[in-house]
VOLOTOR-964973 format. One line per 10 residues: their letters; for each residue x, y, z of C-alpha. Coordinates in pm, 1 decimal, always signed. Layout:
a> X,Y,Z  ...
//
This chain:
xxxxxxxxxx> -1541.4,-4345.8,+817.0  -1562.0,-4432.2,+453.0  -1234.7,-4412.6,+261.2  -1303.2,-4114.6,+43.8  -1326.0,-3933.3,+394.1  -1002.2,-4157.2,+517.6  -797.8,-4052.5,+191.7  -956.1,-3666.6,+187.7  -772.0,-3646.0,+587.5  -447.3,-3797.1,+516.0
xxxxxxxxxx> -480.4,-3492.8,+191.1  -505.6,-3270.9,+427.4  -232.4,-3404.4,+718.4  +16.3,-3393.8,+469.5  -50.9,-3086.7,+309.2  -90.2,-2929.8,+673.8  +287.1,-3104.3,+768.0  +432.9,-2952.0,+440.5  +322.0,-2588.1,+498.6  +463.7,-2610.0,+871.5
xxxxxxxxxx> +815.9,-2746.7,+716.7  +823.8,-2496.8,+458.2  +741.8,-2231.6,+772.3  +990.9,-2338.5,+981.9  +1262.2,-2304.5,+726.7  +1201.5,-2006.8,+619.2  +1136.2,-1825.4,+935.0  +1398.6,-1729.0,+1158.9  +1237.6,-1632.8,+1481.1  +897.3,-1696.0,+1575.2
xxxxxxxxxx> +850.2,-1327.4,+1703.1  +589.0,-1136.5,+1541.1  +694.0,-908.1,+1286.8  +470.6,-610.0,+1413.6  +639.9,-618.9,+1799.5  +671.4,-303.5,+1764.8  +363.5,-136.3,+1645.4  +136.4,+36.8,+1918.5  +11.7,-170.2,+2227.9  -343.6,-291.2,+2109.2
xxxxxxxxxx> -248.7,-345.1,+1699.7  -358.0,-680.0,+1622.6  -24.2,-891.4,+1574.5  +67.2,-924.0,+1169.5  -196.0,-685.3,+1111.3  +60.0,-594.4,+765.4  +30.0,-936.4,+655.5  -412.8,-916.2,+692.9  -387.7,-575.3,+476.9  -158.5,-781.2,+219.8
xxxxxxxxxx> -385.5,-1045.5,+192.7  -687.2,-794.9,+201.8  -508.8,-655.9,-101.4  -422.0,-950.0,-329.8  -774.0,-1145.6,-279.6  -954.1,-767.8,-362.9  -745.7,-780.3,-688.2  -861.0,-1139.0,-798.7  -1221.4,-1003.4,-626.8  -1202.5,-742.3,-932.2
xxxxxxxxxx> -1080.1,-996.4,-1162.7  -1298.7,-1286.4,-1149.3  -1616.4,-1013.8,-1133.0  -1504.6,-831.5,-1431.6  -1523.3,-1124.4,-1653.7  -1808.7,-1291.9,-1525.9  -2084.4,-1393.4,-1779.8  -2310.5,-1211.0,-1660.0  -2355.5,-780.6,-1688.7  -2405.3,-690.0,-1376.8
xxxxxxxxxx> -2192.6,-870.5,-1198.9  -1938.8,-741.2,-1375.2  -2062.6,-395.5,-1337.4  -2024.1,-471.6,-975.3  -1646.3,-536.9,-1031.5  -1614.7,-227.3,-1231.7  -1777.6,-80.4,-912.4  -1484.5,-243.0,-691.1  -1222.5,-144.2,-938.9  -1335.9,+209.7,-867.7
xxxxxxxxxx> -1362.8,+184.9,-478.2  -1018.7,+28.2,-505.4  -841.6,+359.3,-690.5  -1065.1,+591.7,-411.5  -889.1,+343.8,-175.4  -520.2,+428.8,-318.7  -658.1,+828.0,-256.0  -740.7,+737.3,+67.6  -398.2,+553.0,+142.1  -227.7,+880.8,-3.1
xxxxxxxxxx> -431.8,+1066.7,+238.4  -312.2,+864.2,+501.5  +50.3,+922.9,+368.5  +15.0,+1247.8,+363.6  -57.5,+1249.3,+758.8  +268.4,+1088.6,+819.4  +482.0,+1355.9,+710.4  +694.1,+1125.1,+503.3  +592.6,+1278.5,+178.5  +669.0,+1612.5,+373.8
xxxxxxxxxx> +971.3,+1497.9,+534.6  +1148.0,+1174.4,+346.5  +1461.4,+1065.9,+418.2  +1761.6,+1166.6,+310.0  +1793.7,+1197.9,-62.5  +2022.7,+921.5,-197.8  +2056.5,+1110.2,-595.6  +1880.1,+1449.6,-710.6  +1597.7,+1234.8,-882.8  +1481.8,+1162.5,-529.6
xxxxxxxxxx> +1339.0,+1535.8,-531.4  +1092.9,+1427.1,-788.5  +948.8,+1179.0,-599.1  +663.0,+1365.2,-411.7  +601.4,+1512.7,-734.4  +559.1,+1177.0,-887.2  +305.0,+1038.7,-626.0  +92.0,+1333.9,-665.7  +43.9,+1298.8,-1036.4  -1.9,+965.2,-998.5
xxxxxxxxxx> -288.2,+1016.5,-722.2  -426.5,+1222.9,-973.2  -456.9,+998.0,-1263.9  -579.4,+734.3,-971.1  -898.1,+942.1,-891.1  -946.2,+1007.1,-1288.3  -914.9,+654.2,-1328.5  -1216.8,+595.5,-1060.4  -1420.1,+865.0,-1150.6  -1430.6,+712.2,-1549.4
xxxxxxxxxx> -1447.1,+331.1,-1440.4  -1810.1,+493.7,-1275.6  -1896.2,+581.9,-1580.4  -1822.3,+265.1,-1771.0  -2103.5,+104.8,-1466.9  -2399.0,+308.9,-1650.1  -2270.1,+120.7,-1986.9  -2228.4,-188.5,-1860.1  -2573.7,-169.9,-1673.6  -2724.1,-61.4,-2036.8
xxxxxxxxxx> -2619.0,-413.1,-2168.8  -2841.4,-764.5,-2130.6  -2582.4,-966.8,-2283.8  -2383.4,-1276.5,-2147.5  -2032.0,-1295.5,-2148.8  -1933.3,-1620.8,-2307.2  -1615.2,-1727.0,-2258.8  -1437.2,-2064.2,-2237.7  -1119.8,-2112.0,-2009.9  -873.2,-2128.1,-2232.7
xxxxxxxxxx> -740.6,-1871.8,-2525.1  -949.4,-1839.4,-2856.6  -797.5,-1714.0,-3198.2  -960.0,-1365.5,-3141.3  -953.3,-1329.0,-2788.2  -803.2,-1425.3,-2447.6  -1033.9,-1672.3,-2253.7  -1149.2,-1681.2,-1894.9  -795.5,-1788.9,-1702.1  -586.7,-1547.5,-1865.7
xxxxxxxxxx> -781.8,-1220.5,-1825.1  -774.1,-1280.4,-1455.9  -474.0,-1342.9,-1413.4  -416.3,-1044.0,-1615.8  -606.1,-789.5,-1438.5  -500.6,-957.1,-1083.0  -166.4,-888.1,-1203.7  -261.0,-586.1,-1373.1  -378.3,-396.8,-1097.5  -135.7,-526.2,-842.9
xxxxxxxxxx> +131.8,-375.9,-1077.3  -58.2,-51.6,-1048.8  -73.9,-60.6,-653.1  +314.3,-57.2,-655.7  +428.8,+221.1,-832.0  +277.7,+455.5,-599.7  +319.2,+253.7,-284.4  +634.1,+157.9,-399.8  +799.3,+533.2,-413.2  +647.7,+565.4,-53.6
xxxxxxxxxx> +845.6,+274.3,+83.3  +1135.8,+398.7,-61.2  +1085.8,+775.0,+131.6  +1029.6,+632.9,+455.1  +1311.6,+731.6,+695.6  +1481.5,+426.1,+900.4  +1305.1,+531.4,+1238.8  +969.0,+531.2,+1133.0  +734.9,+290.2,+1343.0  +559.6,+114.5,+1039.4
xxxxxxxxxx> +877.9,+127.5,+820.5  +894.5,-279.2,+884.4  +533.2,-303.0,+849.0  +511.3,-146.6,+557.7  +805.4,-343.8,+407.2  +607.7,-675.0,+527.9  +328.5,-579.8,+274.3  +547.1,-423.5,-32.2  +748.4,-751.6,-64.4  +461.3,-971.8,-28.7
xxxxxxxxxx> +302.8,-823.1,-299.1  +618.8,-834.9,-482.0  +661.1,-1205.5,-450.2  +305.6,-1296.4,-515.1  +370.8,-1031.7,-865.6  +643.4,-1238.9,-968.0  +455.0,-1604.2,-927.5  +188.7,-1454.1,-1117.9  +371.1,-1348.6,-1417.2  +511.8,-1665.4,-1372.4
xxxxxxxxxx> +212.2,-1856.6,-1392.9  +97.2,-1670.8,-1706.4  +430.5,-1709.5,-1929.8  +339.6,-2106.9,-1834.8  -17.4,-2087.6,-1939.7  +64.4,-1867.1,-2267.1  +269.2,-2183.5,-2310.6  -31.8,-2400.1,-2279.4  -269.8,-2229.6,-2436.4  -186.7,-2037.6,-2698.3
xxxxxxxxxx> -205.2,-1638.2,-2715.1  -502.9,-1452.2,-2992.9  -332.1,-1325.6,-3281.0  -272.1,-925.4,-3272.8  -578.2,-747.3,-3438.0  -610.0,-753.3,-3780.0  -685.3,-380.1,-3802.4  -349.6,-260.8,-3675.6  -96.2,-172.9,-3921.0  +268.5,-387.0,-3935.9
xxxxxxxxxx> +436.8,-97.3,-3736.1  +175.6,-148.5,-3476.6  +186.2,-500.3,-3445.4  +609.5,-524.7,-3391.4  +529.1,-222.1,-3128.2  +249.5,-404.9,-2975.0  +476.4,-698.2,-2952.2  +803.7,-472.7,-2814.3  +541.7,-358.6,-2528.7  +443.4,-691.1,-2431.1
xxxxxxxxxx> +743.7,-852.4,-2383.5  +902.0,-545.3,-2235.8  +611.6,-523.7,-1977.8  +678.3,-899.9,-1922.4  +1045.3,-833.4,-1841.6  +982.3,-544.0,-1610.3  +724.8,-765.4,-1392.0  +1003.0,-1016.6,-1352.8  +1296.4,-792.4,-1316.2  +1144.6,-545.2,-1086.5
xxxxxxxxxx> +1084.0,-805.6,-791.1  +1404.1,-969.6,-883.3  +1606.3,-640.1,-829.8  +1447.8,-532.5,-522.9  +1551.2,-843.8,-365.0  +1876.0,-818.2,-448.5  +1913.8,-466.2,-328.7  +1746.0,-568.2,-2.8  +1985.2,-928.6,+46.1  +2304.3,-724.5,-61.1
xxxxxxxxxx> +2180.6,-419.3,+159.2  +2153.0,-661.6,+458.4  +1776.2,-678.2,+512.1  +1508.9,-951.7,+546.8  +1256.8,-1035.1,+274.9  +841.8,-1110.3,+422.8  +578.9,-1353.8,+254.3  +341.3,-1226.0,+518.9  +446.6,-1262.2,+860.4  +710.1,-1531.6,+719.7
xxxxxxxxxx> +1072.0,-1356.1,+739.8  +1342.3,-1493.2,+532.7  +1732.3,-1383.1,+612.2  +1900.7,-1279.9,+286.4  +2094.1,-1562.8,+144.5  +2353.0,-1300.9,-25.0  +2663.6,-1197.1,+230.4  +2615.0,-779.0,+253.3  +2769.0,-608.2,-18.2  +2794.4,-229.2,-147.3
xxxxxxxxxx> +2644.2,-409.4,-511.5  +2304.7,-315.4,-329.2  +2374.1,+22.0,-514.4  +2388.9,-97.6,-827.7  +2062.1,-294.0,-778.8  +1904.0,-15.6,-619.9  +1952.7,+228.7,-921.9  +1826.4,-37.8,-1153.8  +1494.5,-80.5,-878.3  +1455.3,+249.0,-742.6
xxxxxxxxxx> +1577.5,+481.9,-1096.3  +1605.5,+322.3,-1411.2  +1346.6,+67.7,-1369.9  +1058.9,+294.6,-1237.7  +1105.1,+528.1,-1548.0  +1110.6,+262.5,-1805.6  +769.7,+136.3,-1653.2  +606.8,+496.4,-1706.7  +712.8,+478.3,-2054.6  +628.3,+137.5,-2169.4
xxxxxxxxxx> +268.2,+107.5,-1936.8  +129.5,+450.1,-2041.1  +240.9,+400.0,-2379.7  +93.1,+25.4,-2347.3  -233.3,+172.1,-2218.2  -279.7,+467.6,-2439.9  -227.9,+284.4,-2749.5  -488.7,+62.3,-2657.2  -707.6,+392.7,-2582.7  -612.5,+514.4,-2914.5
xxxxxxxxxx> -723.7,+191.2,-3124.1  -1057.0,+175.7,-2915.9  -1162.2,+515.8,-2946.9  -1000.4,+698.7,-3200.1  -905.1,+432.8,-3467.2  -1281.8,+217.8,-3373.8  -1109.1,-92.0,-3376.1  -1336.3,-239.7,-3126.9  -1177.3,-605.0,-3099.0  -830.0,-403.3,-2979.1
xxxxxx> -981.5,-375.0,-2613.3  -1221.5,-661.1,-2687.8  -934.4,-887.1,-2737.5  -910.5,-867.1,-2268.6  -1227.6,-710.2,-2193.3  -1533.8,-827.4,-2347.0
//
């Protein structure tokens, strides 16, 4: 054995003996957490669909902003199939009776939930229905996208547009699925299950944002477009860092609600005991997560995403979407 092969194994013992450690603190029990789901459900079966979900984002990601066209027609394809997919999962929802039935209300603005998730079904099918017609555009197109890893003075580079749409369209996922989890009554079989997946996705969210505030760091951000007026530019800049502090505070407030509230946290099938002794402040958290929170990000992302509408299509400043996505 030749030492590259010597050192590549000793790589790979270590890293191996680290990820057990790190397992065996964190986990409490070594029972799965889907014991109770159905006799013949595959065991962890939640954390598979969470995993299915985050590697389909960075699927849609990395394809969007390959060089060439239709490959990244192909992820515009995906991006589509994925908001059918949330349809389907509403669908699914729907048969549960949850939506129907939810628990208890905690405040009035519970009563708007249902309401809520159908709109935002809605705009979900909308969204996949017009992302099939950007395909036929993209198709029409023989050009290259040329792009180099890091940032350039007009536009974002390779790294951070994927991790922008990863976290982009992760973000998305939760707002609907998100309301769900919080109308699912205490009883309900896949109440845990569904939890498993929802906080995964939540920690993986907030290690993503992470990652980009440290890359913005290292390589510097484009300048705002030159087209927009000074009003636009501080508002452009207000939405940004606002929709930077809501990806880091929403995560951060749901775990506190669910330490103070008494419940476990899931990276997959790894279940972590809250750290926080059980205290009524899970109310307090739980208005900012569940209330304040989820009606600051409907306000800040649609006006985020229909101002960048508005410069594309009704102002022509083509480098304002260019800027992420071409």
């Amino acid at each position: 054995m030749n030492p590259s092969h010597q050192h590549a194994l000793k790589v790979v013992a270590k890293t191996s003996a680290t990820i057990a450690l790190v397992s065996t603190t964190l986990s409490t029990h070594a029972e799965p957490v889907s014991q109770l789901t159905p006799a013949g459900w595959l065991p962890h079966f939640e954390s598979m669909i969470a995993l299915a979900i985050v590697v389909t984002a960075a699927l849609i990601a990395t394809l969007l902003n390959h060089p060439q066209p239709k490959t990244r027609a192909a992820g515009t394809v995906l991006a589509a199939l994925s908001c059918f997919g949330l349809v389907a999962w509403f669908v699914a929802a729907l048969s549960t009776g949850v939506i129907a039935e939810p628990k208890a209300f905690q405040v009035p603005m519970d009563g708007a939930k249902p309401a809520l998730l159908w709109i935002q079904i809605v705009l979900a099918f909308a969204g996949g229905v017009a992302l099939l017609f950007t395909v036929k555009q993209q198709l029409k197109t023989s050009s290259e996208l040329k792009l180099s890893h890091a940032n350039e003075a007009e536009r974002y580079g390779r790294t951070s547009r994927i991790l922008h749409w990863t976290t982009a369209i992760l973000f998305i996922f939760m707002i609907p699925t998100g309301i769900f989890s919080s109308m699912i009554p205490e009883d309900a079989w896949f109440r845990t299950e569904y939890n498993v997946v929802h906080k995964t996705i939540g920690f993986i969210l907030f290690a993503l944002v992470v990652v980009r505030l440290i890359w913005n760091r290292r390589s510097k951000r484009p300048r705002l477009s030159k087209a927009l007026k000074p009003s636009e530019r501080t508002l452009a800049h207000i939405a940004h860092i606002m929709l930077y502090g809501l990806m880091l505070a929403l995560p951060i407030t749901g775990y506190l609600m669910t330490s103070f509230h008494g419940y476990s946290s899931y990276f997959f099938f790894i279940e972590m005991e809250p750290f926080l002794p059980e205290s009524k402040a899970y109310i307090v958290w739980g208005l900012f997560h569940k209330y304040l929170l989820q009606y600051v990000i409907y306000i800040v992302l649609g006006s985020h995403i229909l101002g960048s509408l508005k410069h594309h299509f009704v102002d022509k400043h083509k480098d304002a979407l260019g800027r992420m996505v071409s």
